[in-house]
N, C-alpha and C positions, 0 to 999 in steps of 0.2 A: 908430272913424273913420266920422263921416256920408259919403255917398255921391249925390252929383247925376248923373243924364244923362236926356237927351229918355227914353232906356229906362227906366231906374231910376222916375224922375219918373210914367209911364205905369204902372208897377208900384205904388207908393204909391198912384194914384188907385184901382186895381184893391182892392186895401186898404183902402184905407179906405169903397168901396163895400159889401165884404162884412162891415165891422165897424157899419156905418151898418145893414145889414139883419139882421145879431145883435142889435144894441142894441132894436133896431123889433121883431121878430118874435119874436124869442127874451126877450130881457129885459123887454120892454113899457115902455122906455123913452121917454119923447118926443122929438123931436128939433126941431131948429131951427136951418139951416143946417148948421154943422160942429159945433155943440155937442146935449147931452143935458140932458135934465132932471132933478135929484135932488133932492126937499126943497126945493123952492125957488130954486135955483140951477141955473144952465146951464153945465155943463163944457165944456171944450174936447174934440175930438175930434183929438189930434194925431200921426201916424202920422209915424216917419220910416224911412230906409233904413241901415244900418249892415252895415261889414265886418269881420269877423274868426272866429275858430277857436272851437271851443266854448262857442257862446252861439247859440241859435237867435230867442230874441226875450227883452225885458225893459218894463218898468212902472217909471218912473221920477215917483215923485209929486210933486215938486218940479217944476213944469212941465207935469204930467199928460202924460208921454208914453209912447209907446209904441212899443219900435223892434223892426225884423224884418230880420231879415239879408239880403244880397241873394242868396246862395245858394237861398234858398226860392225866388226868383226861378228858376231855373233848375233845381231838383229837385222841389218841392212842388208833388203835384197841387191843385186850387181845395180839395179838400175835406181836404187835408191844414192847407195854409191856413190855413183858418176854423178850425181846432182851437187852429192856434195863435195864431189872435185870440180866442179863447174863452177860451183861458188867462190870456192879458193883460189883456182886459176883466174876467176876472175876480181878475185883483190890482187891477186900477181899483176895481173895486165891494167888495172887500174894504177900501180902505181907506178907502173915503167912510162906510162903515158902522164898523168900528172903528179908523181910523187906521192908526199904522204899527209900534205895539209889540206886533205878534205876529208869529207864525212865520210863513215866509214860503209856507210851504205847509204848514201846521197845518192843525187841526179846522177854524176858520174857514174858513177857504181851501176845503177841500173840501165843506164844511157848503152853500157859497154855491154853488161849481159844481153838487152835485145839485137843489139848488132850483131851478136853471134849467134843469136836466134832462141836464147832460150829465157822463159817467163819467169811467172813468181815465183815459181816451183823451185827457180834454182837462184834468184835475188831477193825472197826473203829471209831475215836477220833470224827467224828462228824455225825449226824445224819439229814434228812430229811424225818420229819415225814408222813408229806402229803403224799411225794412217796412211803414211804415204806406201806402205807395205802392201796395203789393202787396195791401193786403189793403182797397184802396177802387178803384172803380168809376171811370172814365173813364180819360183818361191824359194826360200831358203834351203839349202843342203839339209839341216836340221830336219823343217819341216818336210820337205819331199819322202825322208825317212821316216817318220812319225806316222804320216797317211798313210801310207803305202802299208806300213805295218797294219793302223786301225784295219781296213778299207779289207786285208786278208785276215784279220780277225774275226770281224763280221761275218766272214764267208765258214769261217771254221766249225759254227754251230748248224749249218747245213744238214738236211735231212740225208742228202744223199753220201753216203758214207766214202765215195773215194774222192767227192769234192770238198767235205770236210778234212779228211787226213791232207789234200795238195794244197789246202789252203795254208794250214796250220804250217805244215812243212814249209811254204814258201815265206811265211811271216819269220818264223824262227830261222831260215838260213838268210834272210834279208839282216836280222839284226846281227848274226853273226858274221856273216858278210861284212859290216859295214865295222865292228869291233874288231875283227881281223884283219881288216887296212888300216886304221888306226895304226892300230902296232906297228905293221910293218911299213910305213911311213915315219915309225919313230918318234912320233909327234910329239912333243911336250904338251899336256892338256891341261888344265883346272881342274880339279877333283872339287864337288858341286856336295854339299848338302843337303836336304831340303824338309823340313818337319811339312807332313802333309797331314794328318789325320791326329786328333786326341778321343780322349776318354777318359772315364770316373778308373776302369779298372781295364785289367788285360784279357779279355774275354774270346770265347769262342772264333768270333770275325774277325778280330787284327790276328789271332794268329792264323790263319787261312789266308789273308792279305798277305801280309809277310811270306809265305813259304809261296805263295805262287807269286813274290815279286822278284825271288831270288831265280828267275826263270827270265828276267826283263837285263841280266847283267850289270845290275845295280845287289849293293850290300844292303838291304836293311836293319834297322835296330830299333829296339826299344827304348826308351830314354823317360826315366822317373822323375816327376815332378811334386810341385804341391796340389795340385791341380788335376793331378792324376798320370797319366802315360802318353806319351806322344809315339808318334812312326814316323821315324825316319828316314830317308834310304839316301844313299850314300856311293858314289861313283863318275863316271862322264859326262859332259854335260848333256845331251843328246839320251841318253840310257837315261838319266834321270827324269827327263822328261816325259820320256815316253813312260817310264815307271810313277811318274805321278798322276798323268789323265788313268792308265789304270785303277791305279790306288783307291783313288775317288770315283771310278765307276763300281770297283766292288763292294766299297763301301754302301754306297746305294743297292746294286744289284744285289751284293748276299741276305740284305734283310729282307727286298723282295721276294727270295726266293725261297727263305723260311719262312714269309706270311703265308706263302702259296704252299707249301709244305704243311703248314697246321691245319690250312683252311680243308686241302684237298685228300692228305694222309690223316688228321685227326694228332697229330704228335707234338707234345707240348714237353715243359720242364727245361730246367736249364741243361739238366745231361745229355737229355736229347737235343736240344738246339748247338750244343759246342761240337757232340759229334758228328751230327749233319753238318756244320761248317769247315770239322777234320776232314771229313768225307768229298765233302766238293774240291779241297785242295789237293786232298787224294788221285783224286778223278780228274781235273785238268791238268796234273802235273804228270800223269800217268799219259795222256795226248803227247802233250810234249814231248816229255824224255824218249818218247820211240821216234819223231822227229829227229834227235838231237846224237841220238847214237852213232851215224856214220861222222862225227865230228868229234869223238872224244878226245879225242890229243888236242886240238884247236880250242875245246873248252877246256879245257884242264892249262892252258895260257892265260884263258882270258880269267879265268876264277884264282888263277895265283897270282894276275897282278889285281883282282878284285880284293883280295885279302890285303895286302904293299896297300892300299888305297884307301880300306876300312883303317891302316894301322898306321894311317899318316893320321886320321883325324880322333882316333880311339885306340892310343898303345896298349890300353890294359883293360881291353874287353873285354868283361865275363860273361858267362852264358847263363841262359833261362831254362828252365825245365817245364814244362805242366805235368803235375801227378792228380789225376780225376778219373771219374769212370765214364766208361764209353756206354753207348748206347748202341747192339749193331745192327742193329735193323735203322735207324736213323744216320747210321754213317753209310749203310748199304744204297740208301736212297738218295744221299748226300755225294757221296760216290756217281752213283748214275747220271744225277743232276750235272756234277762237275764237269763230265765228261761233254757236255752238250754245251757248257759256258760258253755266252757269245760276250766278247768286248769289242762293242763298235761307237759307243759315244761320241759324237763329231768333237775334232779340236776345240776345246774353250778359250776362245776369241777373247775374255775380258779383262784377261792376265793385263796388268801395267806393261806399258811398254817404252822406250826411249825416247826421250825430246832431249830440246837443248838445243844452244845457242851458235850460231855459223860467224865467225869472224875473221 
């Protein structure tokens, strides 16, 4: 299945610019507008975007085209890319020189990739993209945002009080930054899912998850099963990521930090451990929001189409309440703790990543 959007479309031109600079510098091609020159004749140069499961790009001679998954689009660094326009161009070029009765990735086939000087890397039949991600230079758009956020969150827990406030400040107008060009780029985006966390019941910790993830410009929700509750957060695809390496470090970090809370305050029972976990979301969202205030108007966009986004995937949302007693000496100290929250967990590398087949 072909694929149009204002995104998609912006990703094709992206494509076909780095196949237009193969053909030029690497092949010594000529070119001439969207076509190349071979023998006399001017090919068309025709890139399209296509969806599906193990097939990463193909060379379809009928047509002379050439199509690239939209996955690449959101896993494949530039230089991963270009490898697998390298591939393609050169089933292009294999079959302007012998046609279409050989193998599809024969002697030919590879005969023609080293003469243009490039290896396995870009004439073997199948690909993994995650590795080869890993073992090249730069990084995704994605991730360049994701770091950069971790990397000032880390810094946020800082003893020294005005490199904590510049760090946080700088994470939070990073992310909003980047959710502000979104929009006004206009971009047509995928609105992303993602259940990250379960449970027997809805306890003191996921709801402190939840209200400091609604600070990552992602929706969160609650979602009942037989199994008990799950957290889901719900938004961009970019925002949800970086709200999910959160998710999962507070889920770790908040129970450490009520071990060390009973160990070293002496304070036990369940009303005191919900309200120490009210308390720390108290306490870092309280960080925040004084970041967040020379930007009110800008968020009050980004949280109205955060709502448009919850209400494509959940039209009839209801709300949750908690009615329990607080504890406030335990939310006081919960509080404090919040305020000192450090998220710096490095990116988890062991996510699956995209393979599939070059033809």
């Amino acid at each position: 299945m072909l694929i149009y959007s204002k995104t998609i479309i912006a990703f094709i031109k992206q494509a076909k610019s780095m196949a237009r600079d193969i053909l030029l510098s690497e092949m010594n091609l000529k070119l001439k507008g969207q076509r190349f020159f071979y023998k006399g004749y001017y090919y068309p140069l025709t890139i399209v975007c296509f969806e599906g499961d193990g097939q990463l790009g193909y060379f379809k001679p009928h047509g002379y085209e050439i199509g690239i998954n939209k996955k690449l689009f959101y896993h494949a660094k530039d230089s991963v890319l270009r490898d697998i326009l390298r591939h393609e161009l050169a089933h292009f070029y294999t079959y302007l020189v012998y046609g279409e009765n050989i193998a599809a990735h024969g002697k030919e086939f590879r005969e023609i990739c080293k003469s243009f000087g490039w290896g396995e890397d870009v004439y073997k039949e199948k690909m993994d993209v995650s590795k080869q991600n890993e073992k090249r230079e730069g990084e995704l758009e994605k991730e360049k945002v994701i770091l950069k956020v971790q990397k000032l969150l880390a810094l946020s827990s800082s003893s020294n009080l005005h490199e904590s406030q510049l760090a946080t400040q700088k994470a939070n107008e990073l992310l909003l930054r980047y959710n502000i060009e979104r929009l006004d780029m206009n971009e047509e985006e995928d609105i992303c899912v993602k259940r990250i966390l379960q449970a027997k019941r809805n306890g003191g910790k996921f709801r402190a998850i939840y209200e400091i993830l609604k600070s990552f410009f992602v929706s969160p929700v609650f979602n009942h099963g037989k199994s008990g509750v799950y957290l889901e957060i719900i938004g961009k695809r970019v925002n949800v990521e970086m709200a999910e390496f959160v998710g999962l470090y507070l889920d770790r970090e908040l129970e450490n930090l009520w071990n060390m809370a009973k160990k070293e305050k002496g304070i036990k029972g369940i009303r005191s451990k919900n309200s120490f976990y009210e308390g720390i979301a108290k306490g870092y969202l309280e960080k925040i929001e004084q970041t967040q205030r020379p930007q009110g108007k800008a968020l009050m966009i980004i949280n109205n189409f955060l709502d448009q986004d919850l209400r494509v995937v959940h039209p009839r949302l209801g709300k949750t309440s908690y009615q329990g007693g607080r504890d406030g000496s335990s939310e006081s100290l919960g509080h404090k703790w919040g305020r000192k929250l450090q998220i710096g967990r490095p990116l988890d590398s062991s996510k699956k990543g995209v393979s599939g087949l070059l033809e």
